[in-house]
Residue frames relative to the residue before (quaternion, step in Angstrom):
aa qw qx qy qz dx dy dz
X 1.0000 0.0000 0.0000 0.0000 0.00 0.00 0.00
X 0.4114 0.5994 -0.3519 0.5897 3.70 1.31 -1.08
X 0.7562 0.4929 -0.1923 0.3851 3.65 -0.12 -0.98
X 0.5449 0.6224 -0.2885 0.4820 3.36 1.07 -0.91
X 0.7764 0.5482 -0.0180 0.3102 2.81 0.46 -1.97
X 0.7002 0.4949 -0.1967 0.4756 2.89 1.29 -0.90
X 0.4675 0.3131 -0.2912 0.7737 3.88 1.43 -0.51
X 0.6784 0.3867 -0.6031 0.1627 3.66 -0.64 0.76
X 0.6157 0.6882 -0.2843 0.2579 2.66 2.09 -1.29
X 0.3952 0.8289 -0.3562 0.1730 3.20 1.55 -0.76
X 0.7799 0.4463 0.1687 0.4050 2.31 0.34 -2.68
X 0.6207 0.6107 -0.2414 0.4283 3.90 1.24 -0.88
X 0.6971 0.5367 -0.0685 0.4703 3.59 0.79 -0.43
X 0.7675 0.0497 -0.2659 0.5812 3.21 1.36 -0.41
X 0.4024 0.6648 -0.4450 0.4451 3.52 1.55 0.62
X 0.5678 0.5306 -0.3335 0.5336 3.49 1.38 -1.06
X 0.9358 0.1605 -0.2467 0.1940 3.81 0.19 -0.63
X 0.3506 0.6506 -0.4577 0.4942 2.91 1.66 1.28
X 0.6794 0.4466 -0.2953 0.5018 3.49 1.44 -1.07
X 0.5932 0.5793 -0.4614 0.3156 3.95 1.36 0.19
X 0.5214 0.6425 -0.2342 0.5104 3.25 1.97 -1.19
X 0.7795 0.4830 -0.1579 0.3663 3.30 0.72 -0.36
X 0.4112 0.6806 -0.1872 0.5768 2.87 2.02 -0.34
X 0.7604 0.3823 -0.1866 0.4908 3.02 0.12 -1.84
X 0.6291 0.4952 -0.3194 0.5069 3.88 0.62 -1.36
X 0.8570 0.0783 -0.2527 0.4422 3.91 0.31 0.07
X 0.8206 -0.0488 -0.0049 0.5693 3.49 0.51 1.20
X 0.5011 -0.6980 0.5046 0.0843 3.61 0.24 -0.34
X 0.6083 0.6193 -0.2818 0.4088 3.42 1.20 -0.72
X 0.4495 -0.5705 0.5839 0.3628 4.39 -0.62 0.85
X 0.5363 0.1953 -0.5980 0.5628 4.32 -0.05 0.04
X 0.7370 0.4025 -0.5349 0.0931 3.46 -0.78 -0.48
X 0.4193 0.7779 -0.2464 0.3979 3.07 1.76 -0.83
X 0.7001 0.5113 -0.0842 0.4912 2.92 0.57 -1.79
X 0.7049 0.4206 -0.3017 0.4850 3.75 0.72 -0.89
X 0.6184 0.6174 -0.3012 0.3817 3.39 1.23 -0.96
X 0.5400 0.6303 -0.2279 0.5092 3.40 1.36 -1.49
X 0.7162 0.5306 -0.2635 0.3688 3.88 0.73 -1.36
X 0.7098 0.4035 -0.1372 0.5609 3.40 1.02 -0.45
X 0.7814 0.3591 -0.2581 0.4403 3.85 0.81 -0.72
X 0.3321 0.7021 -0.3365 0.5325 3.18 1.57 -0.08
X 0.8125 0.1156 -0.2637 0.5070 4.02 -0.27 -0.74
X 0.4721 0.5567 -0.5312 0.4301 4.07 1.03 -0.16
X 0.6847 0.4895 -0.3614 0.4011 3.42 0.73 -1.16
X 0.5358 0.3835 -0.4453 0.6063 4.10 0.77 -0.60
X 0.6018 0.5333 -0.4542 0.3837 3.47 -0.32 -0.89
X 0.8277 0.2589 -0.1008 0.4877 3.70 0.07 -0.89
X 0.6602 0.3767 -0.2712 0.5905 3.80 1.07 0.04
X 0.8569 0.3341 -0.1176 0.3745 3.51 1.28 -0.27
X 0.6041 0.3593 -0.2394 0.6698 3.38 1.66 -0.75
X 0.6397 0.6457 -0.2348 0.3446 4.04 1.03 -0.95
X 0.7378 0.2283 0.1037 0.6267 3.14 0.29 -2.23
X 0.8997 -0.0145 -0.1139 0.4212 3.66 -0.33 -0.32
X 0.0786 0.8105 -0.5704 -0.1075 3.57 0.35 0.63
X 0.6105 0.5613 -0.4606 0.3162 3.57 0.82 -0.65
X 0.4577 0.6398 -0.5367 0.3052 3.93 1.41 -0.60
X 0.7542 0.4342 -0.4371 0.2271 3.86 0.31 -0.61
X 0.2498 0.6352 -0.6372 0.3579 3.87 1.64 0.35
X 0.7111 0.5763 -0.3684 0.1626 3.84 0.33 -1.56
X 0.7257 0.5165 -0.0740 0.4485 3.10 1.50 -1.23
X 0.6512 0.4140 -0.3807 0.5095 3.23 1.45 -0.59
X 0.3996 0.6004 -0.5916 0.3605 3.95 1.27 -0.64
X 0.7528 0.4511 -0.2753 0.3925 3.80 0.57 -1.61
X 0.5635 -0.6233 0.4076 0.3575 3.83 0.70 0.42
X 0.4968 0.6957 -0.4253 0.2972 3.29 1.02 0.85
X 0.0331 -0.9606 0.2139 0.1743 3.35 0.42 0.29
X 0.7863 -0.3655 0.2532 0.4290 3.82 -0.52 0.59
X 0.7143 0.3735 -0.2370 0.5422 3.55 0.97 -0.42
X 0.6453 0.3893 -0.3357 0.5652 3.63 0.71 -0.66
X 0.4886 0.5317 -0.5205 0.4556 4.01 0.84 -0.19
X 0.7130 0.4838 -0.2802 0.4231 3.27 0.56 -1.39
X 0.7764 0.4223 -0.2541 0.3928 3.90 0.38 -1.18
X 0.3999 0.6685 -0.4453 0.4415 3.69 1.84 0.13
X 0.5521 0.7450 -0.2067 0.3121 2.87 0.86 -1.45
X 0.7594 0.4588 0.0253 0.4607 2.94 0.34 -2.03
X 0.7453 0.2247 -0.2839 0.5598 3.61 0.76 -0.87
X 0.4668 0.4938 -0.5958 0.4282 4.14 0.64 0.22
X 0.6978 0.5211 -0.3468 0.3482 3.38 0.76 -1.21
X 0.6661 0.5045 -0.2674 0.4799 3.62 0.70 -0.85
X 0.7877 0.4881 -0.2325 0.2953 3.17 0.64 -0.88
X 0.4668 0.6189 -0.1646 0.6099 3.37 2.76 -0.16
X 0.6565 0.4199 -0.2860 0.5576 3.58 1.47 -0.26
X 0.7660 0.3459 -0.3076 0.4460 3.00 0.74 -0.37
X 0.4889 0.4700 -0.4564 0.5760 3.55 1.41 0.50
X 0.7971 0.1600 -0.3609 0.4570 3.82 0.29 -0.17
X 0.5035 0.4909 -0.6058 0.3721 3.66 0.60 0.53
X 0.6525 0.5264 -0.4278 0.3379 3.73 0.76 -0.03
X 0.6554 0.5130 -0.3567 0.4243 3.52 1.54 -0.34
């Protein structure tokens, strides 16, 4: 999980403030955020991970993480941020 976390921190931070600009630029409203976040979120691994550093996933797979659970982190952080701001 440590591990997780660490490849999210990466990629979370500048996914969050592209998916806020985007937010605001189409309405302003935290679901949109959140939806925005759900989608820029794996473009952002995608382009920090398969692009610019592809060798980083040797580090993670040495740690028995593999290339799919990177990906399905992703996906459930992302899901799991919409459905925190679709309640607010």
């Amino acid at each position: 999980m440590k591990n997780i976390l660490l490849f999210q921190k990466k990629i979370f931070f500048i996914s969050y403030a592209i998916s806020i600009l985007i937010g605001v630029l189409f309405g302003g409203q935290p679901k949109m955020i959140g939806l925005s976040f759900l989608f820029i979120a794996p473009f952002t691994q995608y382009f920090f991970y398969e692009i610019k550093n592809k060798n980083q996933y040797y580090y993670y797979y040495n740690l028995g993480i593999s290339n799919v659970m990177l990906w399905i982190s992703t996906f459930v952080i992302g899901l799991i941020n919409l459905l925190i701001l679709m309640t607010i």
